[in-house]
FIDOBA-684367 format. One record per residue (C-alpha): x, y, z; residue number from 0; residue in three letters. Coordinates in Angstrom, 3 decimals, decimal comma, padded with zeros to 6 digits. Layout:
X | Y | Z | NUM | ALA
...
//
This chain:
-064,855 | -028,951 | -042,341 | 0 | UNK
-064,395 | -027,691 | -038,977 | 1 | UNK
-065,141 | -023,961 | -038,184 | 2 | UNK
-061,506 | -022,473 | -036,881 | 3 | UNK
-063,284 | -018,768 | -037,703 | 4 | UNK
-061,719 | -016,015 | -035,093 | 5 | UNK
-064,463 | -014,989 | -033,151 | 6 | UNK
-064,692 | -011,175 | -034,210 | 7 | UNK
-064,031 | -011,598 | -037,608 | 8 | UNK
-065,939 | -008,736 | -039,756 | 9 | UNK
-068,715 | -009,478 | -041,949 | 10 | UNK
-067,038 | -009,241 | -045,427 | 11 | UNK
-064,198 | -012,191 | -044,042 | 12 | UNK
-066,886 | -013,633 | -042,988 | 13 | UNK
-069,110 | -014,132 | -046,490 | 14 | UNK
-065,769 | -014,530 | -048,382 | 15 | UNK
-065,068 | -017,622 | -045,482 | 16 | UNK
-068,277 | -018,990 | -045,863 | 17 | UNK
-067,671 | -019,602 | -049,749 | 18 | UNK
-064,402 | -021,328 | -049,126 | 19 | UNK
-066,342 | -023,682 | -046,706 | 20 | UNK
-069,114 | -024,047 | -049,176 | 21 | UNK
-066,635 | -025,359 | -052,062 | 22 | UNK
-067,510 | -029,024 | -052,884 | 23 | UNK
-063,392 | -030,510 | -053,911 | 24 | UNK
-063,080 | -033,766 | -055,883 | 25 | UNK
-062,926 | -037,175 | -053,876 | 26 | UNK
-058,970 | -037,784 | -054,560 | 27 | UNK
-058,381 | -034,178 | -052,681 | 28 | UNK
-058,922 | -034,797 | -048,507 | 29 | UNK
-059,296 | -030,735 | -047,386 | 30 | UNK
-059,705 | -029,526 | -044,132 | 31 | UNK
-059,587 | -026,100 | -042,221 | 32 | UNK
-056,321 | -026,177 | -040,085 | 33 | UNK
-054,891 | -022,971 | -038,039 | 34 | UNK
-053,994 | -019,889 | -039,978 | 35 | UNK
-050,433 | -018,934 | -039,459 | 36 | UNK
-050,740 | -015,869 | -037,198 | 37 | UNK
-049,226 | -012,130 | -037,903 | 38 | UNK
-050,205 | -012,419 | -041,473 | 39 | UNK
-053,485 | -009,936 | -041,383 | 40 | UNK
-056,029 | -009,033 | -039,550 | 41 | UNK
-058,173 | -012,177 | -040,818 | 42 | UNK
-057,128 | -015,354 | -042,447 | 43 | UNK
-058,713 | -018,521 | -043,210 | 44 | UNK
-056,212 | -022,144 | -043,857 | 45 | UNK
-056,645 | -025,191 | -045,523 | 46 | UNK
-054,627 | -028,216 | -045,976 | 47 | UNK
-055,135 | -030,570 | -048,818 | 48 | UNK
-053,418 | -033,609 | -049,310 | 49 | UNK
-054,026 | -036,350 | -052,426 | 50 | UNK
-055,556 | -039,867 | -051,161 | 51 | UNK
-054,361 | -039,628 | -047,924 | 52 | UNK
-056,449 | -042,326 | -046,693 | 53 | UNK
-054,291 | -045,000 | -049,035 | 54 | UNK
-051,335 | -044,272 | -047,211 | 55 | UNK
-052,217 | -043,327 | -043,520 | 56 | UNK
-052,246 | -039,496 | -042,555 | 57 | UNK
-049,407 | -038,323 | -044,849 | 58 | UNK
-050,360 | -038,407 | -048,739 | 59 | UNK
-046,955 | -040,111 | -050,625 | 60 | UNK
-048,625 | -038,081 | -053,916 | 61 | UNK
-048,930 | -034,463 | -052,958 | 62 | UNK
-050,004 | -032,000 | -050,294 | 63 | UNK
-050,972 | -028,200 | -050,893 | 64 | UNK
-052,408 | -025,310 | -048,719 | 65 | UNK
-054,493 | -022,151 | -049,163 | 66 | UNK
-054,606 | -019,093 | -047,237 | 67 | UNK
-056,954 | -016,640 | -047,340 | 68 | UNK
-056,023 | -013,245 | -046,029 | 69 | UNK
-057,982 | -009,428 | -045,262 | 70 | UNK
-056,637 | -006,209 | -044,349 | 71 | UNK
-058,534 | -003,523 | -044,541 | 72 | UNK
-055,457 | -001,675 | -044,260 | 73 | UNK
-054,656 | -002,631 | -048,593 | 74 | UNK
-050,585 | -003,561 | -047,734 | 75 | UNK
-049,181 | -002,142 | -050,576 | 76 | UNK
-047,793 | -005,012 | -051,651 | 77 | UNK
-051,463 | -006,682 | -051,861 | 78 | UNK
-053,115 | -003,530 | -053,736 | 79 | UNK
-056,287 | -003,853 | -051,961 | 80 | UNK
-057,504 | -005,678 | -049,076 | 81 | UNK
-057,514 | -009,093 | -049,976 | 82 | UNK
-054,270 | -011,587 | -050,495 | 83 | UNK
-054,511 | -015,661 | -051,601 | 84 | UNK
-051,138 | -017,627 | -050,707 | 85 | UNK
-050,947 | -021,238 | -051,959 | 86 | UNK
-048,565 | -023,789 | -051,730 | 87 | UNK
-048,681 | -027,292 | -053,752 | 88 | UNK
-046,159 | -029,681 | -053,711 | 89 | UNK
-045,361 | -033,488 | -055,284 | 90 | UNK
-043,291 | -036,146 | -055,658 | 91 | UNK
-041,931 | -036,789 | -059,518 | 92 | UNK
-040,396 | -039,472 | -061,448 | 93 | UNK
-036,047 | -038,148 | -061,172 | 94 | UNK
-036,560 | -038,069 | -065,346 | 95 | UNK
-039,772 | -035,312 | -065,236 | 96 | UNK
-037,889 | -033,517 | -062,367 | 97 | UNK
-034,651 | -032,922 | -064,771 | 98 | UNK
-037,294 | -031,353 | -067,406 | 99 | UNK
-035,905 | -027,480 | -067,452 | 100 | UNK
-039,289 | -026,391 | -068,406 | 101 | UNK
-040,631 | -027,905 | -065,310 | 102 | UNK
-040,359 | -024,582 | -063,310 | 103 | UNK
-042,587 | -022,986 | -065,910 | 104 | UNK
-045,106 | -025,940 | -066,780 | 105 | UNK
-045,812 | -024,982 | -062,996 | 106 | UNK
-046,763 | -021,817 | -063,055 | 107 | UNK
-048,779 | -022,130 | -066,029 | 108 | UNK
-050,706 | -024,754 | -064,426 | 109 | UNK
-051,411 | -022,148 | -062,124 | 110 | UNK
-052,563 | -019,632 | -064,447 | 111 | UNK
-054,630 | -022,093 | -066,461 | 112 | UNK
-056,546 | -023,387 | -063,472 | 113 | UNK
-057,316 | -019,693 | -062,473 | 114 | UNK
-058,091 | -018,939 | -066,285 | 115 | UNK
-060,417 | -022,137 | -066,489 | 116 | UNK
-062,526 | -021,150 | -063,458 | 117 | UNK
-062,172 | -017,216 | -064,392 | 118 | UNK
-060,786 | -016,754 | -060,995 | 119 | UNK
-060,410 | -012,614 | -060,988 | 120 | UNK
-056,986 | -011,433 | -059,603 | 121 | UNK
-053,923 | -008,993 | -059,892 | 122 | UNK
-050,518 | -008,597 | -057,814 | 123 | UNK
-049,429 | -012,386 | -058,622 | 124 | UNK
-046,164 | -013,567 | -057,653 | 125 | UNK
-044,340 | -016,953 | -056,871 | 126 | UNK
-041,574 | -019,120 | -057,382 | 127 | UNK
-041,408 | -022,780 | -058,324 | 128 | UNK
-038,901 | -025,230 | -056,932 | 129 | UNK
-037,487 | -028,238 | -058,234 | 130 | UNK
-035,216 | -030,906 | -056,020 | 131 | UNK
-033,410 | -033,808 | -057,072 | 132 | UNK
-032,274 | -036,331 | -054,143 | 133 | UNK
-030,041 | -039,308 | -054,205 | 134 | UNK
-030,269 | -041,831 | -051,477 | 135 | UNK
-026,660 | -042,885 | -049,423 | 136 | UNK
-026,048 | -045,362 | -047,073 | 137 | UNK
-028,894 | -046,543 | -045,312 | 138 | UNK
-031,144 | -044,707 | -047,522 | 139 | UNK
-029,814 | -046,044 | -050,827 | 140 | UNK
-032,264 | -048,471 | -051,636 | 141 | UNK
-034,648 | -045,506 | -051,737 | 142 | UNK
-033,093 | -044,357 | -055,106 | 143 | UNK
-032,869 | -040,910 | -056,958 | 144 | UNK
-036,265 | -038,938 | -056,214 | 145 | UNK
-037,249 | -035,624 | -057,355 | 146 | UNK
-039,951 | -033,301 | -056,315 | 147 | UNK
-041,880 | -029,936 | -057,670 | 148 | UNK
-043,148 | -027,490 | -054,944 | 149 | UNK
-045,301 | -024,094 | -055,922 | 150 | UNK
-045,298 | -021,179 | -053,320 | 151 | UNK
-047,409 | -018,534 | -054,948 | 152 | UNK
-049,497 | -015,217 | -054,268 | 153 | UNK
-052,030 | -013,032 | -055,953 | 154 | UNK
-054,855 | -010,339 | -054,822 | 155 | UNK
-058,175 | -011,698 | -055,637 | 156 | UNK
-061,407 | -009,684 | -056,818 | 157 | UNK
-064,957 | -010,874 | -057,453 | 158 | UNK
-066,424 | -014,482 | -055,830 | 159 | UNK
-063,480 | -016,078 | -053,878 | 160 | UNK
-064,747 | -020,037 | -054,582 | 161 | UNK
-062,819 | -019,831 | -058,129 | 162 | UNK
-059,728 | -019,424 | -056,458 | 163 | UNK
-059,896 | -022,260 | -053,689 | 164 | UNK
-061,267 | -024,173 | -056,920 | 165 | UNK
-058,232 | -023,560 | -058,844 | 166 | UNK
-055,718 | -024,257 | -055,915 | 167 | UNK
-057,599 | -027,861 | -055,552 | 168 | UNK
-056,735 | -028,626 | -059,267 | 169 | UNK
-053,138 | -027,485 | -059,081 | 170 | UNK
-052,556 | -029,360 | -056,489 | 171 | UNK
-053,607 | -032,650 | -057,911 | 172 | UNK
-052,018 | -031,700 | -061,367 | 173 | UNK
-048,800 | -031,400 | -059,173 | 174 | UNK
-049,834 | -035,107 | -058,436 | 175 | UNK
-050,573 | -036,316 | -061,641 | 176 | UNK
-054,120 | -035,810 | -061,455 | 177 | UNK
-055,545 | -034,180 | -064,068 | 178 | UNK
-058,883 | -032,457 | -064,544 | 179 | UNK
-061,621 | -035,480 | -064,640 | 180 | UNK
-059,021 | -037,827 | -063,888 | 181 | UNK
-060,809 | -038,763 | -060,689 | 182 | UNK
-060,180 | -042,051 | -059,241 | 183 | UNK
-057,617 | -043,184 | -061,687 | 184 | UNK
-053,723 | -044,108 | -061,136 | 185 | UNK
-051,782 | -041,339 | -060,019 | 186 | UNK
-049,031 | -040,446 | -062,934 | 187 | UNK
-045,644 | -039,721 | -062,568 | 188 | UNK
-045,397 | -039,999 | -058,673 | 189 | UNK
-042,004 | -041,901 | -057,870 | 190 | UNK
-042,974 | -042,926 | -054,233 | 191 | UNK
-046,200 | -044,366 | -055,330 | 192 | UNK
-044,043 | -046,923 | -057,321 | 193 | UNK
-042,322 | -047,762 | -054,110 | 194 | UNK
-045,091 | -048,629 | -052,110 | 195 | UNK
//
């Protein structure tokens, strides 16, 4: 991955950094550093991930996701303590998954379960999860009904900071269909897969 690092970043971003650029992701996930949205804190650390990109050009049809890492010595009380993760995952579904009411919550919980399975530390979580259902019109008709899951989420991490990059990576290829040790095979459930 390329180093975006800010050049006066303090020694504890720095080790906590160097762990997110040390974690190994499966083959189906493409991640790279990008540009930390600025104004956040002091010093952040963003990566984009995106499902087999490279069967589809540069945008992934199955499901994209990013992490930011975030230190303030300052503790925002909203954070309690210096440290803040915010993720974002999102995917395309079959219309008939994305009328599921429980989908909302299978979400989260995937969440929770992939920072439970790599005992990911953390307090102060928060998020919301977002279902859509489109309909195509016009010149867009032949494109069908679609629907489409998206996860914006928060939480305040303590201990080793690898569990949690770990745990995004797996939510967002569960997001796609991918589950754990599913690498390499079919993506389920994606509705513009089908298209292509």
């Amino acid at each position: 991955m390329a180093d975006l690092r800010p050049p006066s970043a303090p020694p504890l971003f720095e080790r906590a950094a160097a762990e997110v650029r040390a974690t190994a992701f499966r083959g189906d996930l493409s991640v790279r550093e990008i540009p930390a949205p600025a104004g956040l804190a002091p010093d952040c650390l963003a990566l984009a991930g995106d499902v087999r990109p490279e069967e589809h050009g540069l945008d992934s049809p199955y499901g994209t996701g990013r992490f930011i890492l975030l230190h303030d010595p300052d503790e925002p009380a909203p954070w309690n303590g210096p440290w803040r993760i915010v993720c974002f995952a999102q995917a395309p579904l079959e219309p008939d998954i994305g009328i599921d009411p429980m989908l909302a919550d299978v979400a989260w919980s995937w969440l929770m379960d992939a920072l439970g399975s790599r005992r990911a530390q953390f307090h102060s979580a928060s998020g919301t999860a977002t279902k859509t259902l489109s309909k195509g019109f016009g010149s867009l008709a032949a494109e069908g009904d679609g629907a489409q899951i998206e996860l914006r989420a928060s939480w305040s991490p303590s201990g080793p900071t690898a569990p949690h990059v770990e745990a995004w990576s797996e939510l967002v290829c569960m997001l796609a269909g991918l589950p754990p040790g599913s690498e390499q095979i079919a993506v389920l459930g994606s509705r513009r897969a089908a298209r292509d």
